[in-house]
N, C-alpha and C positions, 0 to 999 in steps of 0.2 A: 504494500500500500504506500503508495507517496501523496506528499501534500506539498503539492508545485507553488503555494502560496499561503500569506495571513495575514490578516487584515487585521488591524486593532487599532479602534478607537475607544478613549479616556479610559484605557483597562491602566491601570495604577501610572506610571509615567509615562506609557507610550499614548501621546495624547491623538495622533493620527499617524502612523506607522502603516506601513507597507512591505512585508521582506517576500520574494523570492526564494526557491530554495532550492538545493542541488539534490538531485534523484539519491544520492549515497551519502555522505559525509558532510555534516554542519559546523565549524567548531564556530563557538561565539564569546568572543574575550571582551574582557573591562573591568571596572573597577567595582566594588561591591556596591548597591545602590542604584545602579547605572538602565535595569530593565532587562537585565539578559536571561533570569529566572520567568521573569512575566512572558516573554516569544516561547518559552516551551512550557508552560503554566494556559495559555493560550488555544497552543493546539490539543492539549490536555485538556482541555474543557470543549473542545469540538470531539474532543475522541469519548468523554468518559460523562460529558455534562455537570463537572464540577472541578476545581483548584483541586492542585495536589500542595498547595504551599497554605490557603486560606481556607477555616472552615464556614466561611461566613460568603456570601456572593456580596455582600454589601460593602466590605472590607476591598475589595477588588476595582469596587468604582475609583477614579481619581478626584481626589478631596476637593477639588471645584466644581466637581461637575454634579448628575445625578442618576448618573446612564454610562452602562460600557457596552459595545457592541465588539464580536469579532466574527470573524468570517474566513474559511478556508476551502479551498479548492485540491480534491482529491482524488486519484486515477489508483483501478484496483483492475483486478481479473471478475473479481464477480459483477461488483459497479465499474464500467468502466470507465464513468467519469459522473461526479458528483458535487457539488457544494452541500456544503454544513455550516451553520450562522448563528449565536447565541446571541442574546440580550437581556438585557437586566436595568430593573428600572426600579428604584427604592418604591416605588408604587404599583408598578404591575409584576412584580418579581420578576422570574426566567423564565424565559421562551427559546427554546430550540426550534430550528427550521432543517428542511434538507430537503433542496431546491425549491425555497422559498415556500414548500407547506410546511406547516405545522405539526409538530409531533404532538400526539395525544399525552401520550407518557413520555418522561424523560427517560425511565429505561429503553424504549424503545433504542435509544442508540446504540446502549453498551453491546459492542463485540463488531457496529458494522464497523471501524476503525480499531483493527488492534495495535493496544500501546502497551508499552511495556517499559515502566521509568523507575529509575534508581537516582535514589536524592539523598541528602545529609541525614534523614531523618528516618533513612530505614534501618539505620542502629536500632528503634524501638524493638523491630521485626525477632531481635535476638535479645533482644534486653530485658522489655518489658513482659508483663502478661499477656495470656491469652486471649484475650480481645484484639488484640494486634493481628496474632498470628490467623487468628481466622477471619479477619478483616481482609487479609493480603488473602487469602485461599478462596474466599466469596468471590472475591473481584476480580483475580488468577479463574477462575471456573465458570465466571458471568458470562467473560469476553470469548469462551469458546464454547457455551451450550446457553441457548436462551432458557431454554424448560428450565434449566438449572435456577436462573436467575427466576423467572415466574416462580418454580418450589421456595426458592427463598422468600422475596415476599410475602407467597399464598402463609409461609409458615410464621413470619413475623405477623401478618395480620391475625392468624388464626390463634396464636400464642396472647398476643394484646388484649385481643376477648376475651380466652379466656382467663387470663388473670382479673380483669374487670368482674368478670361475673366471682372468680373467688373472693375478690374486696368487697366488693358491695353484693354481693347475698347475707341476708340477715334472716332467715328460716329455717328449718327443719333441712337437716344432714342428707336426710334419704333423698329428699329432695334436692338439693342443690345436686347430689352424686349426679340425678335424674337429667337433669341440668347439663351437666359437664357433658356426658357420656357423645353425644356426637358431635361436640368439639375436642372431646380425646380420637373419637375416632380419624377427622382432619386432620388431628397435631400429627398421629402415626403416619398415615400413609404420607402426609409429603415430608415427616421427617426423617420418614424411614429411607425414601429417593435422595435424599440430600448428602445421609451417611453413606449412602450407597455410593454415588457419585464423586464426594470427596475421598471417601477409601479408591477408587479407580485412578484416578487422574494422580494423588499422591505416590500410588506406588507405580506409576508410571513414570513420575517424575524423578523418583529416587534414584533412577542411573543417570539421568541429564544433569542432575545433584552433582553426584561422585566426581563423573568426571570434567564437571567446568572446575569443581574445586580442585581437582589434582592439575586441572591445565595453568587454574592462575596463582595457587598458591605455589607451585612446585614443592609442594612437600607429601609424603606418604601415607599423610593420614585418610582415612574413610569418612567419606562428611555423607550422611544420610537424614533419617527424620523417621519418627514413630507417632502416628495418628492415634488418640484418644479418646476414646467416646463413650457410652451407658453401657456397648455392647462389644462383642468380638468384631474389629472391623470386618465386614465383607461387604461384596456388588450382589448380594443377595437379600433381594430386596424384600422377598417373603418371613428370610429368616429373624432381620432385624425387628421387621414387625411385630413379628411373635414375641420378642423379646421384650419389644419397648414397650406392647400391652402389661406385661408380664412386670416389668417396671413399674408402670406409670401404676398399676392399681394397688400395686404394696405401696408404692410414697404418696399416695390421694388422703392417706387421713392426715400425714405432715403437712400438704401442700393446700388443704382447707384450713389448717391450724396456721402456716406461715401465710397465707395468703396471695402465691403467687406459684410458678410452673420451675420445677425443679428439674424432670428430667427430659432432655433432647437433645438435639446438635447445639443450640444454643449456649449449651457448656463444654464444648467438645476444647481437643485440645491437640495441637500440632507441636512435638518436642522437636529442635535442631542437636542434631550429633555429630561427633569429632571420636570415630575411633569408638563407639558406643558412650562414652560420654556428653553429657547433657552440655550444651553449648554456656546456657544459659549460666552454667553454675560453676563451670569450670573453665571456660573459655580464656583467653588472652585478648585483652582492646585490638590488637591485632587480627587473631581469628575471628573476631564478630566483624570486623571490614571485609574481612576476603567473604567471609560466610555469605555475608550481604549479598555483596556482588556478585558471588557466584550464584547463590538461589535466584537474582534476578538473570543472570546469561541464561539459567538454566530454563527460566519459563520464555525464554524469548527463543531457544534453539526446541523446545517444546512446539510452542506457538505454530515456529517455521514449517515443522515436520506437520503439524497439524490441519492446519489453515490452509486456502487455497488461498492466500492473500497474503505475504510476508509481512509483519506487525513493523509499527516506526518504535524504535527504541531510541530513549532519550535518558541522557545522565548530567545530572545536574552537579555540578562543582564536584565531580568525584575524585579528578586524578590528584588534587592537593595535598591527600592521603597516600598517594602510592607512590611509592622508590622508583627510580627511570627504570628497575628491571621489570618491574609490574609493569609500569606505564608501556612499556615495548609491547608484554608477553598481550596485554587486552587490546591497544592500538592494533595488532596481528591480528586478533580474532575479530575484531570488529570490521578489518579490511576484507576480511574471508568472506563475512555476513553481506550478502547483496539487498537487503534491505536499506530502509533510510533511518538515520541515524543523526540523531542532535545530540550535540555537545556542547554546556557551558563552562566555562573556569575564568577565576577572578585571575587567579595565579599563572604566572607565565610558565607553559609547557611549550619544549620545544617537540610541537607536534609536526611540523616540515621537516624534522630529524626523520621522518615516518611514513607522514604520506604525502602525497603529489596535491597538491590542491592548484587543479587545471581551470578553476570555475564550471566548469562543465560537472565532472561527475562532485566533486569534493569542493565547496566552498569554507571562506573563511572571513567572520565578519566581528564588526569594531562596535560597541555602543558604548555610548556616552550620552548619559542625562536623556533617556529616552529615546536618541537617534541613531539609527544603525546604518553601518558601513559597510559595502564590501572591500576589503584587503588583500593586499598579499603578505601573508604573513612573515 
């Protein structure tokens, strides 16, 4: 998939901005402040319908204005040429377009542009809890099965209720059970799809794991991952069910007493491992950067084998973090990858040590204070 342009206007300092962009390779240098996070923040919000830097759309407008509009143009194998267009208006919220209709839902997008971005802040991804890591695996699984994405919602909606009805029922026990019973039945069947689904795709991913990690760390260790959930992971979809009823009606008199849904995917849990060790616990500030990186190459040479559409991969301010022997060994893989490929860094890398940037296939460009340049670097 490429995106031959972007348009942005009042999106945080690019107040009218227009970049072009080379079919392979983007790098975009300057100084911190300068808008070079907002052009790939931009097309991230044409590919996914939200900031990966802001959780707020309103935080994105530029502080004089009241409105940000952007717009990108995109050629794929299945579309083979489309526009995509976001705005936002502290009064009518977000609106997504794509060739100037209107999307009903904002999921609608998620997956016809696959993206696949590594930022400063997927440290959490190893650090923190588990709400992290199945945030990354939801959205890792959105962009390559829509059902997947509808089960999730269907099961946030269907979880929301029934927690409501466990708050606010205030009658007789038998009854409220009477109550719950065919919204347990709903919670099961699409949660049962959901562990089925992330157990597949997980242990699928586990050799694209191993070996990006062995490619970028050059060291010997085994980097894998152990899925977590109520039941024995499997893609059997009958069996989980049985289980999770099996569950769910032994924790019903705790979960009328706590007043809300204890068991499902909703608590699931994605361990990272070095060697069978727990990343989390034992890792090195060092192994949680390569980890990083490597689980995002991993979902992006995933993506490639999967997709009839090659995903735009995008890395924000990463190589600052890595020694020139790193910086060579990923610069290589990413020259391999025939997809397109954005790169920012505040920090000067001598990336023309590396690649040819002919303007044609590999560009290489300057902002400053919201205005961008093409260069030779």
């Amino acid at each position: 998939m490429l995106n031959t342009y972007t348009d942005l206007r009042n999106f945080r300092n690019h107040i009218e901005t227009r970049v072009e962009w080379a079919p392979h390779l983007n790098v975009i240098t300057g100084p911190n402040g300068s808008g070079k996070t907002s052009l790939i923040d931009a097309i991230h919000y044409l590919c996914m319908s939200r900031s990966f830097v802001s959780n707020s759309d309103m935080y994105v407008v530029n502080q004089d204005e009241s409105y940000f509009m952007i717009k990108g143009h995109f050629e794929g194998q299945i579309r083979s040429e489309f526009e995509v267009s976001c705005s936002y208006s502290r009064g009518d919220g977000k609106k997504i377009f794509v060739n100037d209709s209107p999307l009903e839902r904002l999921s609608d997008l998620i997956g016809m542009v696959p993206v696949v971005t590594l930022t400063p802040d997927d440290k959490k991804l190893t650090l923190e809890g588990p709400a992290e890591r199945r945030s990354y695996i939801d959205s890792f699984i959105s962009q390559i099965s829509p059902k997947y994405l509808r089960d999730l919602i269907d099961y946030r909606r269907i979880r929301k209720q029934r927690n409501s009805l466990l708050q606010e029922y205030r009658g007789p026990v038998s009854v409220l059970e009477a109550y719950l019973e065919p919204w347990n039945v709903q919670l099961v069947e699409t949660g049962a799809r959901i562990v089925a689904k992330r157990h597949s795709v997980l242990e699928n991913l586990k050799d694209y794991l191993d070996k990006d990690y062995a490619m970028i760390s050059g060291m010997e260790l085994t980097a894998g991952l152990e899925y977590q959930t109520f039941c024995e992971p499997t893609s059997d979809v009958e069996a989980i069910e049985k289980e999770y009823y099996r569950q769910l009606e032994e924790a019903q008199p705790k979960e009328i007493d706590r007043e809300i849904t204890t068991i499902g995917p909703h608590r699931d849990e994605v361990v990272f491992l070095l060697d069978d060790f727990e990343l989390r616990r034992y890792g090195s500030q060092g192994q949680h950067r390569l980890f990083a990186l490597s689980l995002k190459m991993a979902q992006l040479h995933y993506y490639s084998d999967e997709l009839d559409d090659l995903p735009i991969l995008m890395l924000d301010d990463v190589f600052g973090d890595l020694d020139l022997n790193k910086t060579e060994i990923l610069l290589d893989a990413l020259q391999q990858h025939h997809g397109q490929i954005f790169i920012t860094s505040a920090n000067p890398v001598p990336f023309e040590n590396y690649v040819t940037f002919d303007g044609t296939d590999n560009r290489f460009y300057k902002v400053e204070k919201g205005t961008v340049t093409e260069v030779s670097p």
